[in-house]
TORFI-742302 format. One record per residue (C-alpha): x, y, z. Coordinates in nm, 2 decimals, always signed. Last residue first. Layout:
N
+--------+--------+--------+
:     c1 :     c2 :     c3 :
+--------+--------+--------+
:      X :      Y :      Z :
...
+--------+--------+--------+
END
This chain:
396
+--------+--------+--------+
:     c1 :     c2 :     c3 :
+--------+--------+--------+
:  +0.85 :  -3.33 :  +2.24 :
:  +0.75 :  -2.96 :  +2.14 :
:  +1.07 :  -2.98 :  +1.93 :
:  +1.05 :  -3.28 :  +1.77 :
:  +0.72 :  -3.23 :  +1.67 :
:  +0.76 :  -2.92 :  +1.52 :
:  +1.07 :  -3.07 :  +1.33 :
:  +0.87 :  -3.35 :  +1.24 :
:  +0.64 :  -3.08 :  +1.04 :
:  +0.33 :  -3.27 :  +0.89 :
:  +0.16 :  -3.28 :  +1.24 :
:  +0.17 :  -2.91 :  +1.21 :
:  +0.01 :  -2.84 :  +0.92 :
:  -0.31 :  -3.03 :  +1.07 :
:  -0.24 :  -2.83 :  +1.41 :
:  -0.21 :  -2.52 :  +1.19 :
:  -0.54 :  -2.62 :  +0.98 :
:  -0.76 :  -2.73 :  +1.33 :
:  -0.65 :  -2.37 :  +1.50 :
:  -0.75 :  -2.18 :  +1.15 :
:  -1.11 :  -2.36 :  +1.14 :
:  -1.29 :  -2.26 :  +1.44 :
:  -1.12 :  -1.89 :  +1.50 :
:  -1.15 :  -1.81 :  +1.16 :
:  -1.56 :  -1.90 :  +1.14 :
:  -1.57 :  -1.67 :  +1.45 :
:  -1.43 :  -1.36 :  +1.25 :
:  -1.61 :  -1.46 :  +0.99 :
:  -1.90 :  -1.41 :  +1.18 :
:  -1.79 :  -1.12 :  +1.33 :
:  -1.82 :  -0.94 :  +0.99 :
:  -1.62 :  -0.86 :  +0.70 :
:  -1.75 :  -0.69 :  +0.38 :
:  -1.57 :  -0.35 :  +0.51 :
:  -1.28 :  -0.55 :  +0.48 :
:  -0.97 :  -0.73 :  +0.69 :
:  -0.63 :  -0.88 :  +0.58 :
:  -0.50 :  -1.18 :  +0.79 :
:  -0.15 :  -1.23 :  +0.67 :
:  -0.01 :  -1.52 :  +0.71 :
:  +0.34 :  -1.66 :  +0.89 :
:  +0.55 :  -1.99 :  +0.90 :
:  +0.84 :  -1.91 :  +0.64 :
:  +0.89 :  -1.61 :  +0.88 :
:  +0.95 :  -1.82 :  +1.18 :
:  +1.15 :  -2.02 :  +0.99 :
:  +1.36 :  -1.73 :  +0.88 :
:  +1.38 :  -1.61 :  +1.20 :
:  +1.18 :  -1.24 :  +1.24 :
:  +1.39 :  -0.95 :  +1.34 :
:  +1.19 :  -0.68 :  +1.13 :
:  +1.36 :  -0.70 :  +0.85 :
:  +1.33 :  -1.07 :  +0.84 :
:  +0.97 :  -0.98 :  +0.85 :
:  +0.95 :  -0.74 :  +0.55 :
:  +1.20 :  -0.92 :  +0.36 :
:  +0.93 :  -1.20 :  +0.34 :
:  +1.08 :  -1.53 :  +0.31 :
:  +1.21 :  -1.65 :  -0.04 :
:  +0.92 :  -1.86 :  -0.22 :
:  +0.83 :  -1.57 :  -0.44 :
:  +0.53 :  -1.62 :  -0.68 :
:  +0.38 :  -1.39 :  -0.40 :
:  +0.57 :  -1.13 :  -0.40 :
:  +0.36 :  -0.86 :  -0.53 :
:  +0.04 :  -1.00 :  -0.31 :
:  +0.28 :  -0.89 :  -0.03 :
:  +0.29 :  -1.17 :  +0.24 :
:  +0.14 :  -1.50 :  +0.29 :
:  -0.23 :  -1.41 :  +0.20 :
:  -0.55 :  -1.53 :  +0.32 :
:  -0.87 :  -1.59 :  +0.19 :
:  -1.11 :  -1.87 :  +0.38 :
:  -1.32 :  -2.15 :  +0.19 :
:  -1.18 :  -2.41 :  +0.39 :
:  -0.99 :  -2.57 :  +0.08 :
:  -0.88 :  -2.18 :  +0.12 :
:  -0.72 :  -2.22 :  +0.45 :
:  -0.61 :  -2.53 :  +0.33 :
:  -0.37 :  -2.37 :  +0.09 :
:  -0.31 :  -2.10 :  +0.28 :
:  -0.18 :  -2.30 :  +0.62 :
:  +0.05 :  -2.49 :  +0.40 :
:  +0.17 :  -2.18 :  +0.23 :
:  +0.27 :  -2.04 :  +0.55 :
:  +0.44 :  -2.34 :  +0.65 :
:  +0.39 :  -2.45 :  +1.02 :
:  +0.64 :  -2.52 :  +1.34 :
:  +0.61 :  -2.20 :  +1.49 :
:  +0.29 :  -1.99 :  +1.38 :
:  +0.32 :  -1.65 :  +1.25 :
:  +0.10 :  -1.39 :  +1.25 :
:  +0.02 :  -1.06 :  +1.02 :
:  -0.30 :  -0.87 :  +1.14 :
:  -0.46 :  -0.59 :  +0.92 :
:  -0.76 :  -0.44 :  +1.00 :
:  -0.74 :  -0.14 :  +1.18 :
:  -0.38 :  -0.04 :  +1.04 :
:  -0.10 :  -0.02 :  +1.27 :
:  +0.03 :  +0.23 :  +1.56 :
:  -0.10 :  -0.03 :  +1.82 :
:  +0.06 :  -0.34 :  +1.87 :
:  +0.35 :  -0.27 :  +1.60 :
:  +0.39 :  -0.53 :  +1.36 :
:  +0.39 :  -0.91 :  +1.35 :
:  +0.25 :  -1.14 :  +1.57 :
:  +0.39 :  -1.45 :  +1.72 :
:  +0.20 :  -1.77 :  +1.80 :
:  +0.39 :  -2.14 :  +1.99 :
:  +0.00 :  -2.20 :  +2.12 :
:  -0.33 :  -2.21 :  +1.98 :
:  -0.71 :  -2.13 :  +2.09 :
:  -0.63 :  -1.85 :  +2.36 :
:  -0.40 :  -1.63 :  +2.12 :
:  -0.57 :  -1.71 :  +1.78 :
:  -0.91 :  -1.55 :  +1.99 :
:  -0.74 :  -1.25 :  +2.14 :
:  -0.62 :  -1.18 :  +1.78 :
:  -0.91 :  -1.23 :  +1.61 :
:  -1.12 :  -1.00 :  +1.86 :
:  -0.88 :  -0.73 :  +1.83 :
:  -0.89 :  -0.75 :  +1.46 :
:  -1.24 :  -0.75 :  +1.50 :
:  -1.30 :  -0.43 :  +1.73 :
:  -1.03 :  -0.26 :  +1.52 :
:  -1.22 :  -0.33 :  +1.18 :
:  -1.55 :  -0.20 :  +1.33 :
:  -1.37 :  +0.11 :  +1.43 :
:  -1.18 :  +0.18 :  +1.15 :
:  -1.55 :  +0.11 :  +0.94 :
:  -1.69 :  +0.39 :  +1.12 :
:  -1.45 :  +0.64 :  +1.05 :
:  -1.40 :  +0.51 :  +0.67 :
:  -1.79 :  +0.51 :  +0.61 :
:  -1.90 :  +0.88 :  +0.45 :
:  -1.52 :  +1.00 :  +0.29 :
:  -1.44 :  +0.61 :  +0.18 :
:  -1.77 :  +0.62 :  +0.00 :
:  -1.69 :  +0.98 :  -0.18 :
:  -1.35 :  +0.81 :  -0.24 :
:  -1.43 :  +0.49 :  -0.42 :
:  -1.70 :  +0.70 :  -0.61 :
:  -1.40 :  +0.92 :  -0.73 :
:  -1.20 :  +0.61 :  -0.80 :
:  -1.46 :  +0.46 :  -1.01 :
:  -1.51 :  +0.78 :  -1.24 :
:  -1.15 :  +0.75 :  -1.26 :
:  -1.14 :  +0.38 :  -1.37 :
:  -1.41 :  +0.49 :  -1.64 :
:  -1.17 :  +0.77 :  -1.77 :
:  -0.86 :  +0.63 :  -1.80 :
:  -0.72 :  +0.93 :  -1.91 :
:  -0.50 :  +0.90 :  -2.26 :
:  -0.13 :  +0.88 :  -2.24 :
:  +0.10 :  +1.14 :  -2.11 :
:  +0.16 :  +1.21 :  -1.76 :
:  +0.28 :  +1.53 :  -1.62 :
:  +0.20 :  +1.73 :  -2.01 :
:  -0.06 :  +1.88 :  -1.79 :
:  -0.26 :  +1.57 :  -1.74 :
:  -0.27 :  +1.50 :  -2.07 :
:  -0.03 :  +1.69 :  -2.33 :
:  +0.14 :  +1.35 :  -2.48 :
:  +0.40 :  +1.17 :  -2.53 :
:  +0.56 :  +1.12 :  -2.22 :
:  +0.56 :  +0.88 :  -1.97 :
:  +0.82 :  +0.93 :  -1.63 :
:  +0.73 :  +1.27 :  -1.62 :
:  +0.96 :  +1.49 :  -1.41 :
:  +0.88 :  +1.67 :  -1.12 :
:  +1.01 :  +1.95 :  -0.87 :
:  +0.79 :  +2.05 :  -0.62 :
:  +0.67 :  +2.43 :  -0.64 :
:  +0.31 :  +2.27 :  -0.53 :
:  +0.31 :  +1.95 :  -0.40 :
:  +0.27 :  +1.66 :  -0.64 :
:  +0.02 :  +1.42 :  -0.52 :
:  +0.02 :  +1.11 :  -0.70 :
:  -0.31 :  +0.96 :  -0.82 :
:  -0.39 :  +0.56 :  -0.93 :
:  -0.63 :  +0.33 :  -1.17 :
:  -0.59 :  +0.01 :  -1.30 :
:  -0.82 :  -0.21 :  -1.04 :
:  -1.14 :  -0.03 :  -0.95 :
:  -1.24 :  +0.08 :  -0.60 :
:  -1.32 :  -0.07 :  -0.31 :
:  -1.03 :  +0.14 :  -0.10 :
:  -0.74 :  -0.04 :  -0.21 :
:  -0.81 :  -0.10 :  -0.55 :
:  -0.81 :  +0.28 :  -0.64 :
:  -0.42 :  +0.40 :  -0.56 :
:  -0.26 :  +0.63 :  -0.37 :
:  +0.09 :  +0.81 :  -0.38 :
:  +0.22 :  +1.09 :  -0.21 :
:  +0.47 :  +1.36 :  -0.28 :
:  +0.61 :  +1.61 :  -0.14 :
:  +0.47 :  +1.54 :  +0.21 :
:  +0.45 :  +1.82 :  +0.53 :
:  +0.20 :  +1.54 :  +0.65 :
:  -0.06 :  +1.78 :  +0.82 :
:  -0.07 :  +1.92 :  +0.43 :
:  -0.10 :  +1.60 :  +0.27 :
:  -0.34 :  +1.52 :  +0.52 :
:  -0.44 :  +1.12 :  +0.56 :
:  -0.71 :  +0.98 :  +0.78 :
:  -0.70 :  +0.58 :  +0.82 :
:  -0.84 :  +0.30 :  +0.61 :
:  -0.93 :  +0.54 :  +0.28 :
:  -0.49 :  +0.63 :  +0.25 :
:  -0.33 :  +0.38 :  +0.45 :
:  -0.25 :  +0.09 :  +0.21 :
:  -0.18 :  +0.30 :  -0.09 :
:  +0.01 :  +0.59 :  +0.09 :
:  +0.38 :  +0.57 :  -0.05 :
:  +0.55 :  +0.86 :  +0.10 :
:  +0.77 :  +1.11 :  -0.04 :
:  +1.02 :  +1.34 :  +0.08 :
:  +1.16 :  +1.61 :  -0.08 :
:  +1.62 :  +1.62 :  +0.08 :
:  +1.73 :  +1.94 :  +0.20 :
:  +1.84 :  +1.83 :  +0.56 :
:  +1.58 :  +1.97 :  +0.74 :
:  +1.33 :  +1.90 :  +0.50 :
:  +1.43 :  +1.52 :  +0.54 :
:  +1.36 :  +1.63 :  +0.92 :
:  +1.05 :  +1.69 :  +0.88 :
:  +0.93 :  +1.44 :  +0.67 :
:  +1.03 :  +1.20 :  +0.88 :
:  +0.85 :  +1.37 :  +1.19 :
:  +0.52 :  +1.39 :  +0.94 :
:  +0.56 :  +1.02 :  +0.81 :
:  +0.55 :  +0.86 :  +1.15 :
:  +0.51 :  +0.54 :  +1.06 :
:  +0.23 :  +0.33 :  +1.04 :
:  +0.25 :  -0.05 :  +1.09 :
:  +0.00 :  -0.29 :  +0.89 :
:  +0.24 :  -0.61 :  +0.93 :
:  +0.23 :  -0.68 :  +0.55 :
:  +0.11 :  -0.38 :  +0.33 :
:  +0.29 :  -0.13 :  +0.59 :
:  +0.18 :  +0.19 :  +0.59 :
:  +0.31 :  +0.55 :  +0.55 :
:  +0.58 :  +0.39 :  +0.32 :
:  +0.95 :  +0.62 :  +0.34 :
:  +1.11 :  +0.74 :  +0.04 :
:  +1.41 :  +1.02 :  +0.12 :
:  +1.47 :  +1.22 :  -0.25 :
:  +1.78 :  +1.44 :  -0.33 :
:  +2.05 :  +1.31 :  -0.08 :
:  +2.40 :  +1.44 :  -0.19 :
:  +2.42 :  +1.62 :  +0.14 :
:  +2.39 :  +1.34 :  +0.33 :
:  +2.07 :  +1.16 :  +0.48 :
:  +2.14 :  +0.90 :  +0.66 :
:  +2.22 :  +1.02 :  +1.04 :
:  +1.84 :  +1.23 :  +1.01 :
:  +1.68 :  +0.85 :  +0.90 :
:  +1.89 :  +0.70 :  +1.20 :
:  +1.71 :  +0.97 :  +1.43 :
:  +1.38 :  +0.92 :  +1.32 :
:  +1.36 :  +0.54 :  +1.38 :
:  +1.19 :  +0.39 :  +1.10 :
:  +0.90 :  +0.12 :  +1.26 :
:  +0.82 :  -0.22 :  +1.15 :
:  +0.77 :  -0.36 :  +1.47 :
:  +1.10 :  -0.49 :  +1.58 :
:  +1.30 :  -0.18 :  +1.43 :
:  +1.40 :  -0.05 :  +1.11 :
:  +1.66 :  +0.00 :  +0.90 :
:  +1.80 :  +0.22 :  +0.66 :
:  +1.86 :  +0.17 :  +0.28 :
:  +2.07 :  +0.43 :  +0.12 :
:  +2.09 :  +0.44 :  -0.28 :
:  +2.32 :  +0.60 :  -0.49 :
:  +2.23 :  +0.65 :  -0.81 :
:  +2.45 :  +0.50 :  -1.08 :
:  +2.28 :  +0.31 :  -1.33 :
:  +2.28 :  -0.05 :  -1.10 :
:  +2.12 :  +0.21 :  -0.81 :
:  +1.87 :  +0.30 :  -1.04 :
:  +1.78 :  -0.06 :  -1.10 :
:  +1.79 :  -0.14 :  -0.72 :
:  +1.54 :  +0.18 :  -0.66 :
:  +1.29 :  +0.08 :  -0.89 :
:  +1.30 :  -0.28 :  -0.75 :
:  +1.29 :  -0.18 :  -0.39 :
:  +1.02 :  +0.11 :  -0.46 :
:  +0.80 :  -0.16 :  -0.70 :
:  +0.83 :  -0.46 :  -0.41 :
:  +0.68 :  -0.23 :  -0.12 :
:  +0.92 :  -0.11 :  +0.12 :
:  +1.05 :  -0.25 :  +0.44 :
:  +1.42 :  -0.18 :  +0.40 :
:  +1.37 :  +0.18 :  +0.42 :
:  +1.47 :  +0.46 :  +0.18 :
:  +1.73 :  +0.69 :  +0.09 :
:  +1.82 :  +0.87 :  -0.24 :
:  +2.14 :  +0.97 :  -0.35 :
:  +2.25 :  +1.14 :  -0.63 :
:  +2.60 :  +1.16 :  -0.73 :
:  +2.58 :  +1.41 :  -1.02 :
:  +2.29 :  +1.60 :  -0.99 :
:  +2.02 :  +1.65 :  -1.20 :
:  +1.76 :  +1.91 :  -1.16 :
:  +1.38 :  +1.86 :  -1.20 :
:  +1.18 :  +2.11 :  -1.40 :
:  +1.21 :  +1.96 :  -1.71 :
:  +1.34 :  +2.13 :  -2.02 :
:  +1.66 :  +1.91 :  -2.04 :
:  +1.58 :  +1.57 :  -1.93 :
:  +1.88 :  +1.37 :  -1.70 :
:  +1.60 :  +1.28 :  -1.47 :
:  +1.75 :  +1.17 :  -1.16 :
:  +1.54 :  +1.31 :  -0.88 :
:  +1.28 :  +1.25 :  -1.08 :
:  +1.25 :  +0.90 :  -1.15 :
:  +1.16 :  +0.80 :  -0.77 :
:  +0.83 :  +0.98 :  -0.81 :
:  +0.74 :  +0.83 :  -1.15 :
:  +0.83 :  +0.46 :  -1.02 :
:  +0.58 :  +0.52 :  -0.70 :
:  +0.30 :  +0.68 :  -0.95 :
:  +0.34 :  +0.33 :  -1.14 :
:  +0.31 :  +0.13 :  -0.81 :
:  +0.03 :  +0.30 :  -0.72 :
:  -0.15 :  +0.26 :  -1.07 :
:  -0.23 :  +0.35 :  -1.39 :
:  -0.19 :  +0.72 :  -1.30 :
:  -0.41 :  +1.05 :  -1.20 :
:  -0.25 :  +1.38 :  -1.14 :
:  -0.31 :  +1.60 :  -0.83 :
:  -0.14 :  +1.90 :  -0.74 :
:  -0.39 :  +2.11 :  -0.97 :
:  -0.70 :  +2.02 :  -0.75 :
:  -0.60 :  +2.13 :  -0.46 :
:  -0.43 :  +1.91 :  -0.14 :
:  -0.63 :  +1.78 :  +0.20 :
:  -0.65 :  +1.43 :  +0.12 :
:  -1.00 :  +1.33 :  +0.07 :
:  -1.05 :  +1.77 :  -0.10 :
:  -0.75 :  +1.64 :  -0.37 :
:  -0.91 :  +1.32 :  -0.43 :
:  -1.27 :  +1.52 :  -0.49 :
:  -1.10 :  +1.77 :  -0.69 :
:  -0.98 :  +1.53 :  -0.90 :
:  -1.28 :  +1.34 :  -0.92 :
:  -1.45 :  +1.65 :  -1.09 :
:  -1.18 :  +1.72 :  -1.32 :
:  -1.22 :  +1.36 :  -1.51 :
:  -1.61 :  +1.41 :  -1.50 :
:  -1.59 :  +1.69 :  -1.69 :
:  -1.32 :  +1.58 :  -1.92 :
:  -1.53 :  +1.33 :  -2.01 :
:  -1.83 :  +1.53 :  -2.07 :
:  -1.62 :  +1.76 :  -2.25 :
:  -1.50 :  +1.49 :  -2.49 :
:  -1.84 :  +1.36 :  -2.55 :
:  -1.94 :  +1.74 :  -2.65 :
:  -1.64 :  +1.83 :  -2.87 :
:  -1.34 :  +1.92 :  -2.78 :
:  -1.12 :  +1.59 :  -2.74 :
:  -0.86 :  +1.56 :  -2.48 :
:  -1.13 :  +1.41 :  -2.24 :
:  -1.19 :  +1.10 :  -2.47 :
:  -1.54 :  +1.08 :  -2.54 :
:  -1.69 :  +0.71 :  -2.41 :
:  -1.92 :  +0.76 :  -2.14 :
:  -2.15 :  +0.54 :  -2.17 :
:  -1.95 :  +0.30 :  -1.95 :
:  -2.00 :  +0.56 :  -1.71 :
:  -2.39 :  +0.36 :  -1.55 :
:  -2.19 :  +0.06 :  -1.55 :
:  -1.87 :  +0.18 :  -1.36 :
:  -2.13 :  +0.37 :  -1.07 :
:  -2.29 :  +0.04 :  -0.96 :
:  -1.99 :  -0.11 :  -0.93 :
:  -1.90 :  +0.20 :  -0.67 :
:  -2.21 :  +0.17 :  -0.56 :
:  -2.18 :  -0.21 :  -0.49 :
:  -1.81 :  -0.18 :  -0.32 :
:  -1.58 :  -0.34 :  -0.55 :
:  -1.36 :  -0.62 :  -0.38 :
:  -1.01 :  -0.54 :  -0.21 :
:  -0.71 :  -0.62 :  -0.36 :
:  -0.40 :  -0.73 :  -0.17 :
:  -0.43 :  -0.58 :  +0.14 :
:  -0.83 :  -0.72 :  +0.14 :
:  -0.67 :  -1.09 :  +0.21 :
:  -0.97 :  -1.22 :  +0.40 :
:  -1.19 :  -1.32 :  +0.23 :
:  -1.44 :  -1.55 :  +0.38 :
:  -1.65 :  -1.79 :  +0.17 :
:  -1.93 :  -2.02 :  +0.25 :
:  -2.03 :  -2.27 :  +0.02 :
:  -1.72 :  -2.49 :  +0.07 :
:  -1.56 :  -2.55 :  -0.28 :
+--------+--------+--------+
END
């Protein structure tokens, strides 16, 4: 293994931040559970109510409209569960023929969710989107009907890095009657998010994105909003999620978020500067390149490019003989070896999208790695080329 190491691939998980670490250890004393009402209990509980308020200050919401979950994609499944929730007692209503609408481009646990409600009944309504990623306002407003109880629309995507416009979406879902929801894992900590600038319903984030600990997520549930749990059996979190608090994760979310609240502004810069720098280099250094995702309404450090003539896996596997972390697409999907739906959605040939990374930057990243990239990547994609006689054949 080389003795460097470059990881680049901080979409899919990203690595504790010291003080965060730091924090874990000294909690691990900790050990009352927060439902209890004795001293150790209230000590848990204590800290437990104390991140929440410090999630809910991050993202501009109170403390009550905040619950805390196992993970994003868990807080994701919740949220699509409760416009169907054939409960009685629960404050959701059931319709008959609902619909609910969302984008083709989603993350892996809202596709899946939304395929096996759609196999019980629900209707679902997938829209489009264009070149870069982006859902076009106006087709949204033509999809929603008036049997549309929940629209689902990512605020960033975890492959290309484009943002969408999540308040004009959520606007006009409003509009039409529909709660809205937006899966913020990838954006919330890398770029500033405002449940109440959003005009969200319902937002999702989740610890491991933002140098936190893996395990641990929070939904915003706006005020008056109608919810059902999707786990019950319990009284925690306001009877909205049952189960026992994972009360060390949480500490390490809360620390994750007090950090992301001092050094996210900075860091968006410095991530920008060598995104920008990457790209400019792979552009200049090697030829038959296409990137993914809109040029400037993405995240700071996320890249996705494809190379003509090249497997992705081929270029990640020596990629990391190189010592050098990238990823081929969702982290989700990566047992998968279909083509991203992400960039066929997009417009991207199948080939073309075989032959794509994804080039996933960190606070932990520097200009040297950038530079490292730029001296081994165009050696690997020639390398993977030679292998492809259809490359060669082509460029002939």
């Amino acid at each position: 293994m080389p003795e460097r190491q470059v990881y680049f691939d901080n979409n899919a998980t990203t690595p504790l931040h010291p003080a965060v670490k730091k924090t874990l250890v000294e909690a691990m004393d900790l050990y009352g559970n927060p439902s209890s009402l004795h001293a150790a209990g209230r000590l848990a509980r204590n800290a437990v109510e104390e991140v929440r308020e410090r999630v809910a200050e991050f993202i501009g919401a109170t403390p009550d409209e905040v619950i805390f979950a196992g993970s994003g994609s868990e807080a994701n499944n919740t949220v699509l569960s409760i416009p169907t929730c054939p409960s009685k007692g629960c404050d959701c209503v059931m319709h008959e023929s609902t619909e609910i609408v969302t984008s083709v481009i989603e993350h892996p646990c809202i596709l899946e969710t939304a395929k096996c409600l759609g196999e019980r009944g629900v209707s679902i309504r997938y829209i489009g989107v264009d070149q870069y990623g982006r859902v076009d306002p106006e087709e949204l407003r033509r999809s929603i009907t008036e049997r549309t109880r929940l629209v689902s629309i990512m605020m960033a995507n975890n492959e290309v890095g484009t943002i969408q416009e999540i308040k004009k979406l959520a606007a006009i879902a409003h509009e039409r009657g529909a709660l809205f929801h937006t899966d913020a894992v990838q954006a919330v900590g890398k770029v500033p998010v405002n449940v109440q600038e959003l005009g969200v319903d319902f937002l999702t984030l989740s610890g491991h994105k933002i140098y936190g600990p893996k395990g641990v997520g929070a939904l915003y549930i706006r005020k008056g909003a109608p919810f059902c749990p999707l786990i019950r059996g319990g009284h925690q979190e306001k009877g909205r999620r049952a189960g026992t608090e994972n009360t060390l994760g949480i500490i390490g979310l809360g620390k994750a978020i007090e950090l992301r609240k001092e050094e996210m502004e900075e860091e968006e810069k410095r991530l920008r500067a060598m995104k920008a720098a990457l790209r400019q280099g792979i552009e200049e250094k090697i030829p038959d390149v296409h990137f993914n995702g809109h040029p400037t309404e993405s995240l700071p450090g996320t890249l996705n490019v494809s190379f003509d003539g090249a497997e992705g896996e081929a270029l990640l596997l020596y990629l990391d003989l190189e010592g050098i972390a990238v990823s081929t697409g969702s982290a989700c999907a990566s047992g998968s070896l279909e083509p991203s739906h992400v960039l066929l959605a997009i417009g991207c040939p199948v080939e073309r999208a075989h032959g794509s990374i994804r080039i996933s930057l960190g606070r932990e990243n520097t200009m040297a790695d950038v530079e490292r990239m730029l001296e081994v990547l165009p050696k690997v994609v020639e390398r993977v080329r030679r292998m492809s006689t259809a490359y060669g054949r082509e460029v002939a």
